[in-house]
C-alpha positions as CSV (number, residue, x, y, z in Angstrom):
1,X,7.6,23.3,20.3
2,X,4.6,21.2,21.1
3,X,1.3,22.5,19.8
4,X,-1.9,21.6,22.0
5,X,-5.4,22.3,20.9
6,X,-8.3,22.0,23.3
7,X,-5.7,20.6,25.6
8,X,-4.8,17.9,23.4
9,X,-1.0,17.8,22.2
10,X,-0.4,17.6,18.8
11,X,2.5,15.1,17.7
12,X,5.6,17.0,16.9
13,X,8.2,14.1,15.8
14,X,9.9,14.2,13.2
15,X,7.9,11.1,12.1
16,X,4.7,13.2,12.5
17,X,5.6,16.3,11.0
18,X,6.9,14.7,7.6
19,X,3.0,12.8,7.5
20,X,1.6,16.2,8.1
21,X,3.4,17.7,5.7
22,X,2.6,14.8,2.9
23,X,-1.1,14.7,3.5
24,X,-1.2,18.4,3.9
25,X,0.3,18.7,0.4
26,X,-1.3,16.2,-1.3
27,X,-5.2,16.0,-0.1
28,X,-5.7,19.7,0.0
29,X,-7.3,21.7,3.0
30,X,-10.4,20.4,3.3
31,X,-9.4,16.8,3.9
32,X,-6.8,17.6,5.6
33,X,-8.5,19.9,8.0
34,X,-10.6,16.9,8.2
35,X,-7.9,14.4,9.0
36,X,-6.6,16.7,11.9
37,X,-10.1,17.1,13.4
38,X,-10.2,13.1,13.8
39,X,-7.3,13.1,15.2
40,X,-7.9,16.0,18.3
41,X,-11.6,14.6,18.5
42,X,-10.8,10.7,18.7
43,X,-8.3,11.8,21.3
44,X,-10.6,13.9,23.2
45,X,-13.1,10.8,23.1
46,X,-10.1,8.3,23.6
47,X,-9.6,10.3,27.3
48,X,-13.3,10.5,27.4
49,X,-13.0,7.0,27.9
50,X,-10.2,6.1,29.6
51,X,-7.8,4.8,26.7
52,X,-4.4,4.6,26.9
53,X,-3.4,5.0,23.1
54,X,0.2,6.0,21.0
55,X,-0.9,9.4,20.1
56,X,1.9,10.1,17.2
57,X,0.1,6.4,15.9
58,X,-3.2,8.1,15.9
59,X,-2.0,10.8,14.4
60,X,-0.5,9.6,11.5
61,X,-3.5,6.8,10.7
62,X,-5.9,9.8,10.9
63,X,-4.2,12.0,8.9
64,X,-3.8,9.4,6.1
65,X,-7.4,7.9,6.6
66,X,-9.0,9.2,3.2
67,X,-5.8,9.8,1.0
68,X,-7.9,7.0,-0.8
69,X,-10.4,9.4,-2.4
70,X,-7.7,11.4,-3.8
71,X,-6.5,11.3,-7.6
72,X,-2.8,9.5,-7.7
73,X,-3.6,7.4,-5.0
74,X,-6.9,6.0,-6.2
75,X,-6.6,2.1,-7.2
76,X,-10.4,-0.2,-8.7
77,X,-10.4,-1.1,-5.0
78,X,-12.6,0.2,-1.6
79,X,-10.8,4.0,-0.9
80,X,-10.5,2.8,2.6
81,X,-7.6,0.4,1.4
82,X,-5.7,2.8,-0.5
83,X,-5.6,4.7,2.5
84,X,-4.1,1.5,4.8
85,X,-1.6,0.7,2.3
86,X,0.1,4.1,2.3
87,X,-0.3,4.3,6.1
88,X,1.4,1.3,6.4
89,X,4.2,1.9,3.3
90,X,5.2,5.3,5.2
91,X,5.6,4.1,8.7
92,X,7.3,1.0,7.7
93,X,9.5,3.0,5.5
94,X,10.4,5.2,8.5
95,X,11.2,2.2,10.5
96,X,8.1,2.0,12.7
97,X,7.4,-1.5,14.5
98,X,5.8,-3.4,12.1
99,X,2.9,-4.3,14.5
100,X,2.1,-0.2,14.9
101,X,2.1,-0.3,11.5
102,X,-0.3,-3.1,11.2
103,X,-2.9,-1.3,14.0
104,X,-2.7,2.0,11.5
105,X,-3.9,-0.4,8.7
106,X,-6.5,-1.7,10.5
107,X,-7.7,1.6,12.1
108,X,-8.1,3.2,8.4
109,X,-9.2,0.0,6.8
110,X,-12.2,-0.2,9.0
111,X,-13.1,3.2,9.8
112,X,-16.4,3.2,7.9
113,X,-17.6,0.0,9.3
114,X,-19.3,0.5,12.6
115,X,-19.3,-1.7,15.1
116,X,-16.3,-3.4,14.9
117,X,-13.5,-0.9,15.8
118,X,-14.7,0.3,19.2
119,X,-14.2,-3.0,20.1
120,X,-10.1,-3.1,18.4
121,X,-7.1,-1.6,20.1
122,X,-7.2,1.9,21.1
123,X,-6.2,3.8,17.7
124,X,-8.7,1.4,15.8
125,X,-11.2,2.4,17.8
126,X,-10.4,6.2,18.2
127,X,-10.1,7.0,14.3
128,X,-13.5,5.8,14.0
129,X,-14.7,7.8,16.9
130,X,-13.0,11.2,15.0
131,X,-14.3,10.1,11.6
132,X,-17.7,9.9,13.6
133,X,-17.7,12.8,15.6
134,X,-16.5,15.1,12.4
135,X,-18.6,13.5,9.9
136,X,-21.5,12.4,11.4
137,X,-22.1,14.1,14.7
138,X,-21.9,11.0,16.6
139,X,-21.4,11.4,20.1
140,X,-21.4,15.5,20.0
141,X,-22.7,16.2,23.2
142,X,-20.1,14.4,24.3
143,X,-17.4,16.7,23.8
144,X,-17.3,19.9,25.9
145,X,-18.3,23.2,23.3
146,X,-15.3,24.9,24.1
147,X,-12.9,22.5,23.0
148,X,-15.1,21.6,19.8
149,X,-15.1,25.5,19.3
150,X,-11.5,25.3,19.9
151,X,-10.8,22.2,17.4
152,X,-12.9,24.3,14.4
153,X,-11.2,27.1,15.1
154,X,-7.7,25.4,14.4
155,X,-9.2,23.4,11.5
156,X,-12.2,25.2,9.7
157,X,-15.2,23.5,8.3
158,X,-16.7,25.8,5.8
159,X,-19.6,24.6,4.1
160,X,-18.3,20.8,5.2
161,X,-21.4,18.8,5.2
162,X,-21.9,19.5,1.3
163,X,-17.7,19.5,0.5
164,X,-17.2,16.5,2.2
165,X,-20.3,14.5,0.2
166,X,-18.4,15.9,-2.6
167,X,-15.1,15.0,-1.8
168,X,-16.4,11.2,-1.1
169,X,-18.2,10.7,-4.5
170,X,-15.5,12.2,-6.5
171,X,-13.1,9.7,-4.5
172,X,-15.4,6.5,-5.5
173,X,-17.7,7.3,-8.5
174,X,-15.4,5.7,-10.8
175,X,-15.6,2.2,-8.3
176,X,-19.2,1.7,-7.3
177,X,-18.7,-2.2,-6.8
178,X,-16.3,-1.0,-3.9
179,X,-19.0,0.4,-2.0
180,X,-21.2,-2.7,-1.7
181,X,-22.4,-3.4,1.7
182,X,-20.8,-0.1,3.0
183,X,-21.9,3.4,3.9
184,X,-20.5,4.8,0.4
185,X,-23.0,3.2,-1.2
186,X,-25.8,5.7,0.2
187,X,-23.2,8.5,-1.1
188,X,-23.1,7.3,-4.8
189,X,-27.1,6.6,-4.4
190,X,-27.6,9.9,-3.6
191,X,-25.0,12.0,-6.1
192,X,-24.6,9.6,-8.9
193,X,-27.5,9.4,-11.3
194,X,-28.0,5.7,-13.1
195,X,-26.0,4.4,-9.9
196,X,-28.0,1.1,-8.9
197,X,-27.1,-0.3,-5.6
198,X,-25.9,-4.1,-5.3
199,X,-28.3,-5.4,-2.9
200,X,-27.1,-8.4,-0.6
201,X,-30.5,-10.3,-0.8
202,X,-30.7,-10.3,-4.6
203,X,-27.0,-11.5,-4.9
204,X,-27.9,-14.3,-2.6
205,X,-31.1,-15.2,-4.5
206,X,-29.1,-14.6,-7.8
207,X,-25.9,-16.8,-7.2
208,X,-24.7,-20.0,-9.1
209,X,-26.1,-22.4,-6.2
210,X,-29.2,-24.0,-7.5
211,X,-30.6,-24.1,-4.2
């Protein structure tokens, strides 16, 4: 049976179920009442706007979108990537066209660089839009109350602002080279003491090249 949530249907294949259940028991409940948010609020903003996306392809990249920043699936590389590559490994493994399996890469390889995904196919773009909505508020008013009321109520958010900033410098402290020229960077300046931020200009300035 189908579950919908603020009117948006929640994938029930078998594909999309077993990727529930892995992430589920893997990231713990705070990510991965996080993952499901992205997935019913890019949706909502994916009809917002008039996309025609693979929902059961959303699904899955959102739900695996920051298995990166857990331990056991950690590599010395940006958590973003660690993510992609076991979106891709489990869809491919279960079959999926390996061009849906590419678009899952790409929508949780990029989905902390703004800009560039709204601009991608549909699921690249609507994982960025949940990750955005959740995370950073971006585009709440756009959402009716009642179905963002209806989401939370599905998939709590206790205390998520400070959890979540947790959650993000636990998953990278040990790799701060991975967050230069991305938003994690601001995360390890903030929580990290002794962190110093690689600064694009300075690397220029400082590189082998004599001029």
């Amino acid at each position: 049976m189908t579950t919908s949530i603020a009117d948006i249907a929640v994938p029930d294949t078998a594909l999309a179920r077993e990727a529930a259940e892995l992430v589920r028991d893997t990231v713990g409940p705070l990510l991965y009442d996080h993952s499901s948010r992205v997935y019913l609020f890019g949706a909502l903003q994916g009809r917002r706007r008039g996309l025609e996306f693979d929902a059961e392809l959303l699904y899955v990249a959102a739900l695996f979108h920051d298995l990166g920043l857990v331990e056991g699936h950690r590599t010395d590389r940006r958590f973003e990537l660690d993510g992609a590559d076991e979106a891709r490994a489990f869809l491919l493994g279960h079959d999926v066209d390996p061009e849906k399996a590419r678009i899952a890469w790409t929508a949780i390889a990029l989905h902390t660089t703004p800009g560039i995904p709204e601009h991608m196919e549909p699921e690249v773009a609507l994982v960025t839009a949940g990750v955005e909505y959740d995370v950073l508020g971006i585009g709440y008013h756009d959402l009716p109350a009642e179905a963002r009321a209806a989401i939370v109520a599905a998939h709590p958010r206790p205390d998520f602002k400070r959890r979540i900033l947790a959650a993000f410098t636990e998953g990278i402290r040990d790799r701060p080279d991975t967050t230069f020229g991305n938003v994690k960077a601001d995360v390890l300046a903030r929580f990290v003491p002794g962190f110093v931020r690689q600064d694009f200009v300075t690397t220029i300035e400082e590189s082998p090249w004599e001029d």
